[in-house]
C-alpha positions as CSV (number, residue, x, y, z in Angstrom):
1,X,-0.4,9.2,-19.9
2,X,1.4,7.4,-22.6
3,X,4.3,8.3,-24.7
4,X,4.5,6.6,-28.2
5,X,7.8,4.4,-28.7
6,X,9.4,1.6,-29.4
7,X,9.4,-1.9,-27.6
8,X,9.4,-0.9,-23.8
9,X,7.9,2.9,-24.0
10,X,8.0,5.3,-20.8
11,X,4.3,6.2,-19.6
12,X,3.6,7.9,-16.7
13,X,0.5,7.1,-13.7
14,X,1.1,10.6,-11.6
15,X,0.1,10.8,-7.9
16,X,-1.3,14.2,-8.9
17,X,-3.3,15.6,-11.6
18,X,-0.4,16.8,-14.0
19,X,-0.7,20.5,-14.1
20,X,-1.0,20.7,-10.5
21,X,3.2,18.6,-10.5
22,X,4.0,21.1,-13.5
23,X,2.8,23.9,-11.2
24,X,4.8,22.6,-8.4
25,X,7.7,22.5,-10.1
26,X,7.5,25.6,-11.8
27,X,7.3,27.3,-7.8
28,X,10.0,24.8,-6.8
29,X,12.8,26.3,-9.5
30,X,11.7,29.3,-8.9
31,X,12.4,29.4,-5.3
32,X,15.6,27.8,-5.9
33,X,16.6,30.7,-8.4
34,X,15.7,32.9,-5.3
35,X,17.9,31.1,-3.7
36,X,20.6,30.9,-5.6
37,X,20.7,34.9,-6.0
38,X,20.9,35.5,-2.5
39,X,23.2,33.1,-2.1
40,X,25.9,34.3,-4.9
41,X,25.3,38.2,-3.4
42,X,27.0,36.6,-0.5
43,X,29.9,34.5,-2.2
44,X,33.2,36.1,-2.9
45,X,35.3,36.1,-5.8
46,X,36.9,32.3,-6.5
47,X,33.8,30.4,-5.0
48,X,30.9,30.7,-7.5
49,X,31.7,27.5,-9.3
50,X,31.5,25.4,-6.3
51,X,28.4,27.2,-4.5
52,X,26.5,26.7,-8.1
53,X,27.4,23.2,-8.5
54,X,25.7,22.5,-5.0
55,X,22.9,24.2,-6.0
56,X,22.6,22.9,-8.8
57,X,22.5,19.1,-7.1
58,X,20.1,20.1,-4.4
59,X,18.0,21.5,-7.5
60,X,18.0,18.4,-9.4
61,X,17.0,16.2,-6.2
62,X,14.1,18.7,-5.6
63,X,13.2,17.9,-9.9
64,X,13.8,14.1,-9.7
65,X,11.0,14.1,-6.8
66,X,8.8,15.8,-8.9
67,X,9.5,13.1,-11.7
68,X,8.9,10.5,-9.3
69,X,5.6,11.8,-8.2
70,X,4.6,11.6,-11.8
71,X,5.4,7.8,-11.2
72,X,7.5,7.0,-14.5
73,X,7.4,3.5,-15.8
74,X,8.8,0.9,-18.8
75,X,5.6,-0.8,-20.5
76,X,6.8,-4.7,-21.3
77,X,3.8,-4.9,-24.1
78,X,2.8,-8.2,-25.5
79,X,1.3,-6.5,-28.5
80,X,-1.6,-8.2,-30.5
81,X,-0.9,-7.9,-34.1
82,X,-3.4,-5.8,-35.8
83,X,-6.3,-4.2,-34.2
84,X,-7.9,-7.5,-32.7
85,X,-8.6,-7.1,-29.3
86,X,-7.0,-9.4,-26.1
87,X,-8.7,-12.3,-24.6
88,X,-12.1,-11.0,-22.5
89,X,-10.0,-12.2,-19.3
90,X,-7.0,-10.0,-19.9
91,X,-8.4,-6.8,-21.0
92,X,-11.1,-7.6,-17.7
93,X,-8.2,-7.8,-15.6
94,X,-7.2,-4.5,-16.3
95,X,-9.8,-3.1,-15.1
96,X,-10.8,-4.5,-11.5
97,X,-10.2,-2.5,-8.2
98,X,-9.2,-5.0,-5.6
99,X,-9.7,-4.2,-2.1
100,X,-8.3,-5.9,0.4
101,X,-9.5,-5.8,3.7
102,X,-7.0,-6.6,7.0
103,X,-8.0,-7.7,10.2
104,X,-4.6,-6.1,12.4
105,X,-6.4,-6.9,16.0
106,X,-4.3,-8.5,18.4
107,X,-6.8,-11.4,17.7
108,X,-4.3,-12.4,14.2
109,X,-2.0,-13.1,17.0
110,X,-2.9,-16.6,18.0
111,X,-1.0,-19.5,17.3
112,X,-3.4,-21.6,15.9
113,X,-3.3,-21.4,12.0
114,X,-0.9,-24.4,11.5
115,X,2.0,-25.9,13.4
116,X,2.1,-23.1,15.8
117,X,1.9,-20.0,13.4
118,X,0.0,-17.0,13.8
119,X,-3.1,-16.5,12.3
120,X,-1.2,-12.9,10.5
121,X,1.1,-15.3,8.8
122,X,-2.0,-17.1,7.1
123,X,-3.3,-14.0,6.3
124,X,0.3,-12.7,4.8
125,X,0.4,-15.4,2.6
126,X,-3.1,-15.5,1.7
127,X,-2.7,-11.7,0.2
128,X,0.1,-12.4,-1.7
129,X,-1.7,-15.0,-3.4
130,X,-4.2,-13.0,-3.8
131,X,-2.0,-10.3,-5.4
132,X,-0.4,-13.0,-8.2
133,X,-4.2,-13.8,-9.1
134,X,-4.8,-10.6,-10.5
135,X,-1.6,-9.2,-12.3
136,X,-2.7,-6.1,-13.7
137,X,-5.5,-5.2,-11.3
138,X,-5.0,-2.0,-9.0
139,X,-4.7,-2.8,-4.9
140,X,-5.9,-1.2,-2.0
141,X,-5.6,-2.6,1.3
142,X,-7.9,-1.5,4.6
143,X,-6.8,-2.3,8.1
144,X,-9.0,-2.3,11.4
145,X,-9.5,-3.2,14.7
146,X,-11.5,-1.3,16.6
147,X,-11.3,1.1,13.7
148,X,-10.4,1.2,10.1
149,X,-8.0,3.1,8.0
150,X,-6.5,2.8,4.4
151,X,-3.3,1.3,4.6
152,X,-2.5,0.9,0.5
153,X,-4.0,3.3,-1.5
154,X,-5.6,2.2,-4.8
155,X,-2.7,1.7,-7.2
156,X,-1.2,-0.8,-10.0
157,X,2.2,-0.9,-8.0
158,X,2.1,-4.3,-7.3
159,X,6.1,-4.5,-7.3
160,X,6.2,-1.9,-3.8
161,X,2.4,-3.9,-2.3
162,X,3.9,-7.0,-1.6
163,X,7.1,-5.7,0.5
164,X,4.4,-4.1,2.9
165,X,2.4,-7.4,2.8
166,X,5.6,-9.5,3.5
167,X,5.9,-6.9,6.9
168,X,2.8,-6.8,7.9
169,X,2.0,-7.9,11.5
170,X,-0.9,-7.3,13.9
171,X,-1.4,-3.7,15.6
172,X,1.8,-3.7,18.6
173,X,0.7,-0.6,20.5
174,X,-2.4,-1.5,22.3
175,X,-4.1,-1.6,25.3
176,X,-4.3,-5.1,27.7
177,X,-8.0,-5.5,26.7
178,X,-7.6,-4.9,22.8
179,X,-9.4,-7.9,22.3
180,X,-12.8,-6.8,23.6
181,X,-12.8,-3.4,21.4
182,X,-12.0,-5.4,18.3
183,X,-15.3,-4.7,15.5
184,X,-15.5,-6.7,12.8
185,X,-17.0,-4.4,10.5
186,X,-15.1,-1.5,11.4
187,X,-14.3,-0.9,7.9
188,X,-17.5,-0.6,6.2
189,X,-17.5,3.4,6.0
190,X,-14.2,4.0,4.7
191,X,-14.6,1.0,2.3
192,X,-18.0,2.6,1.1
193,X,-15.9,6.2,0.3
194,X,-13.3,4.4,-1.2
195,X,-15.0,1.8,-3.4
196,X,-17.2,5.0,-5.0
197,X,-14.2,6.6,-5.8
198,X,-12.7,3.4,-7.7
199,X,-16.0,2.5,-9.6
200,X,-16.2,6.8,-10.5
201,X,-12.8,6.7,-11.4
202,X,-11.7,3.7,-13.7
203,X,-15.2,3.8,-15.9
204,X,-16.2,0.3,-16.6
205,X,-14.4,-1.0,-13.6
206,X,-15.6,-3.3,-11.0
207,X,-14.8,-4.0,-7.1
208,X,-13.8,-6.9,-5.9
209,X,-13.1,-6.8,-2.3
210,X,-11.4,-9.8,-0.2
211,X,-11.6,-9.4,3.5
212,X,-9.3,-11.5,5.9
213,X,-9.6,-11.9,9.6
214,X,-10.8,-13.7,12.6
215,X,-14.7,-12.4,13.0
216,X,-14.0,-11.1,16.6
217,X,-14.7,-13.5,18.6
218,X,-13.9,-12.3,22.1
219,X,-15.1,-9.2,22.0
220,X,-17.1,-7.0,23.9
221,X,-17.8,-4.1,21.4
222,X,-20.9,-4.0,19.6
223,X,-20.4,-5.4,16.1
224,X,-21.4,-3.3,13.3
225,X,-21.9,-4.7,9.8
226,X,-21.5,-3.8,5.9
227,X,-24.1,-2.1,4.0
228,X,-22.3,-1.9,1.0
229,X,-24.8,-2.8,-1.9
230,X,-23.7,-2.8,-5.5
231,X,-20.5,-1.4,-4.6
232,X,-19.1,-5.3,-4.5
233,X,-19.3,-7.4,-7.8
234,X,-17.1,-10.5,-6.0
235,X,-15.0,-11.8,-3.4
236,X,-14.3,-13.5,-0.5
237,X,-14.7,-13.3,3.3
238,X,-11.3,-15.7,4.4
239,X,-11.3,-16.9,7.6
240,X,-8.1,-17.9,9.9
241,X,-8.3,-19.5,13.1
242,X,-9.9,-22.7,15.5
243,X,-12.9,-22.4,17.3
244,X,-11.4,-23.5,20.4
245,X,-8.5,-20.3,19.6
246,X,-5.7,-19.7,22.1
247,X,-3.8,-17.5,24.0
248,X,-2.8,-13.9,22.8
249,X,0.7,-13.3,22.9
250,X,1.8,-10.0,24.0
251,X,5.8,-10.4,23.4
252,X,8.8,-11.7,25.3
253,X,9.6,-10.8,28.9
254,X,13.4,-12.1,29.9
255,X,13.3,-14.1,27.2
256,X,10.0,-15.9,27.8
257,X,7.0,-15.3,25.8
258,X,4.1,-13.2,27.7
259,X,0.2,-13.5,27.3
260,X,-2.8,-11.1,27.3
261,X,-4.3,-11.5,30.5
262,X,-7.8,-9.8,32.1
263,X,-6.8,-7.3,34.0
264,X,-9.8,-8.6,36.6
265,X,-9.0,-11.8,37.0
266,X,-5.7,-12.4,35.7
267,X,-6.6,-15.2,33.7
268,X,-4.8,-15.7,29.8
269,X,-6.8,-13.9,26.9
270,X,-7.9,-17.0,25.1
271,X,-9.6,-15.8,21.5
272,X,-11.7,-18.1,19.0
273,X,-12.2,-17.7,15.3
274,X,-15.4,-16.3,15.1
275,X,-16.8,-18.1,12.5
276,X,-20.6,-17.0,12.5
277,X,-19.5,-13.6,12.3
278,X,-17.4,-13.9,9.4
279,X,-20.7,-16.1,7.9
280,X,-22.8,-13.3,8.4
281,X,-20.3,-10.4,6.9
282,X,-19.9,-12.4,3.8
283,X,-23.7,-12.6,3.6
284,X,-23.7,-8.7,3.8
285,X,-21.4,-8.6,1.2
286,X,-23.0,-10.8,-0.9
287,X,-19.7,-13.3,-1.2
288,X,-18.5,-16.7,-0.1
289,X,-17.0,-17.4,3.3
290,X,-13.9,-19.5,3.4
291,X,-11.9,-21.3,6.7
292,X,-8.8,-21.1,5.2
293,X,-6.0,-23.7,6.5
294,X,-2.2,-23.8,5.6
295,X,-1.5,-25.3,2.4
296,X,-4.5,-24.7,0.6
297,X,-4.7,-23.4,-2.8
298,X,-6.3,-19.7,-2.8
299,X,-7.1,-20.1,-6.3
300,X,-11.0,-22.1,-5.4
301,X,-11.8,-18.6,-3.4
302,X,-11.2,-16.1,-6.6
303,X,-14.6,-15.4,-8.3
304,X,-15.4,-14.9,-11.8
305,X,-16.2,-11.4,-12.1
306,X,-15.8,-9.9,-15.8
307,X,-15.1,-5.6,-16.0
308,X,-15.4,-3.6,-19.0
309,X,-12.1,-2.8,-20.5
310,X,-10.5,0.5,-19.7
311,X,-11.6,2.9,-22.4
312,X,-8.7,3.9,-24.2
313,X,-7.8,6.4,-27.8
314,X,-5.7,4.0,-29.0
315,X,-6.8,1.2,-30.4
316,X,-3.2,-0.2,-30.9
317,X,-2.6,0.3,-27.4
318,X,-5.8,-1.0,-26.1
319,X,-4.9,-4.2,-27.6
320,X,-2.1,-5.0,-25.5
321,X,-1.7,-6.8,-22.4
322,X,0.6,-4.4,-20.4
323,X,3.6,-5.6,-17.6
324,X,4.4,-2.6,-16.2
325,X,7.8,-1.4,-14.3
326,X,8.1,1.1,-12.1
327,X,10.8,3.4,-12.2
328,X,9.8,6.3,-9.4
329,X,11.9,4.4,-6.7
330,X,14.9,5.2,-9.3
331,X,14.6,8.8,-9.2
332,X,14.0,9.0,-5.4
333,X,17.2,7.2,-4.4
334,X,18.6,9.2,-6.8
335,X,17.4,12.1,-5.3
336,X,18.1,10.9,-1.9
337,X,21.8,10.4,-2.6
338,X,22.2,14.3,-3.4
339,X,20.0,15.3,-0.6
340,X,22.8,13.2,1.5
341,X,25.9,14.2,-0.3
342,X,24.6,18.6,0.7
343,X,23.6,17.3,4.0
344,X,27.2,15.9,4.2
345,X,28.9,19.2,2.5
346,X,27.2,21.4,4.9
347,X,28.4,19.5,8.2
348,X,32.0,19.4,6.9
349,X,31.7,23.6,5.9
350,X,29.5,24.2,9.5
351,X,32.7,22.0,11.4
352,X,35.0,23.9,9.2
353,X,33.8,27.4,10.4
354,X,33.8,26.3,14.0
355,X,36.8,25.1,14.0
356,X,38.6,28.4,12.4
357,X,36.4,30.7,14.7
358,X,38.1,28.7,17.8
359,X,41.6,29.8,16.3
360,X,41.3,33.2,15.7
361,X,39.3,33.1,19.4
362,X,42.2,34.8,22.1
């Protein structure tokens, strides 16, 4: 959705289709108004102004959520004079659904990326990276171990991804033999569902999908593959780790850090990179496979893949290269500080009430 302006117009990318947040907050007021009858039946005389001004508050955090869903944002344009159109690299950009796929196992654990880091910190950096390379693409971001899940949604928001990136660590709640249930292509069915939905969505759109992990190399579990066909126009199958692997740390005990062991014999947890694995997913996937070392450049494993530009009515506005900033964090901490300032009122009036019943009490 785009409102005409002037240099740095307001446009809005909801979370929901729009009439079902303008039905939602249509039932929200309305509640409140409910609310706010029953509550002036009870108010005596000299106390209306106040009880309406919290209601009011409380109502305009419950709005400013709303507003947030519908994920407001400033557009920094650099316009094309005329109707020409942008460079076929920009407007191509524009239009690419990233997916980004996470190996969390406790195998990203091992020390043995570069000068003692974990193979996770490799992989952090490698996704940022990824992230600068494609500006104005939209990101999702699949995890898995054993399983897979979504753990980014497909969205522009580049500006909330890479905090979550930045934390991101291996899977801490796990079981001593973790590394035998790991499955390296744990994520092909949710990746399927969810790079259909991406190509139906954004018409003209391509995938590109990056996965990054260690090709489970001590495991036991039967390794599945992807099947994923047409639904990949690029990427890259990244690879972090030494053959020879190491020990998986399980955390510090007395101030001492603690290994994986077998729970038969007692003996360290020792995991490789498991290169041919990663070989033969990136053959699946039709891709590249990379062993990726610190201090290499990630810009040799970004493929060339051209998407048709995002149809659009507006020829003006199709001819721009957007920067977009998101505002919806604005109106949540807004609403978040009146949502604390009623929490706050309603602790001093419930203290308040105690307090005179245990004076009047004989």
């Amino acid at each position: 959705m785009r409102r005409p302006g002037g240099a740095a117009p307001m446009t809005f990318e909801p979370v929901l289709p729009v009439w079902l947040l303008i039905t939602i907050g249509v039932v929200l007021i309305g509640i409140r108004m409910i609310a706010l009858y029953r509550v002036l039946v009870r108010t005596g005389p000299g106390r209306y102004r106040t009880v309406v001004l919290r209601w009011g508050g409380l109502t305009l955090a419950v709005l400013m959520l709303v507003v947030a869903a519908a994920r407001p944002g400033l557009e920094a344009a650099d316009t094309h004079q005329g109707t020409q159109p942008p460079s076929t690299a920009a407007a191509s950009a524009a239009n690419l659904n990233v997916f980004i796929v996470v190996d969390r196992s406790v195998d990203s654990r091992v020390e043995d990326f570069a000068d003692h880091k974990s193979r996770m910190a490799g992989i952090r950096d490698d996704v940022l990276a990824l992230i600068d390379q494609y500006p104005r693409a939209r990101f999702s971001v699949i995890e898995f171990a054993s399983k897979a899940a979504q753990l980014w949604p497909l969205s522009a928001d580049v500006w909330s991804l890479k905090p979550l990136i930045q934390g991101l660590s291996s899977y801490t709640e796990v079981p001593e033999d973790a590394m035998y249930r790991v499955d390296a292509g744990a994520a092909n069915d949710i990746l399927h569902q969810k790079l259909t939905q991406a190509r139906n969505q954004y018409q003209g759109s391509k995938n590109v999908l990056f996965y990054l992990g260690s090709g489970a190399g001590g495991s036991r579990a039967r390794q599945t593959g992807f099947t994923l066909g047409d639904l990949v126009a690029g990427g890259a199958v990244l690879g972090y780790g030494t053959p020879a692997g190491g020990p998986i740390p399980r955390g510090y005990i007395g101030g001492n850090l603690a290994y994986m062991a077998d729970q038969q014999s007692g003996a360290p947890l020792v995991n490789g990179l498991g290169e041919d694995t990663l070989k033969k997913l990136a053959g699946q996937l039709g891709v590249t496979y990379y062993h990726r070392e610190t201090g290499q450049s990630i810009s040799a494993v970004v493929p060339a893949v051209t998407a048709a530009p995002a149809p659009d009515a507006n020829p003006v506005v199709a001819s721009r290269t957007v920067e977009r900033t998101e505002l919806y964090w604005l109106f949540s901490a807004l609403a978040a500080v009146l949502v604390l300032i009623e929490i706050y009122l309603t602790i001093r009036d419930y203290r308040r009430t105690r307090m005179a019943r245990q004076d009047v009490r004989p």
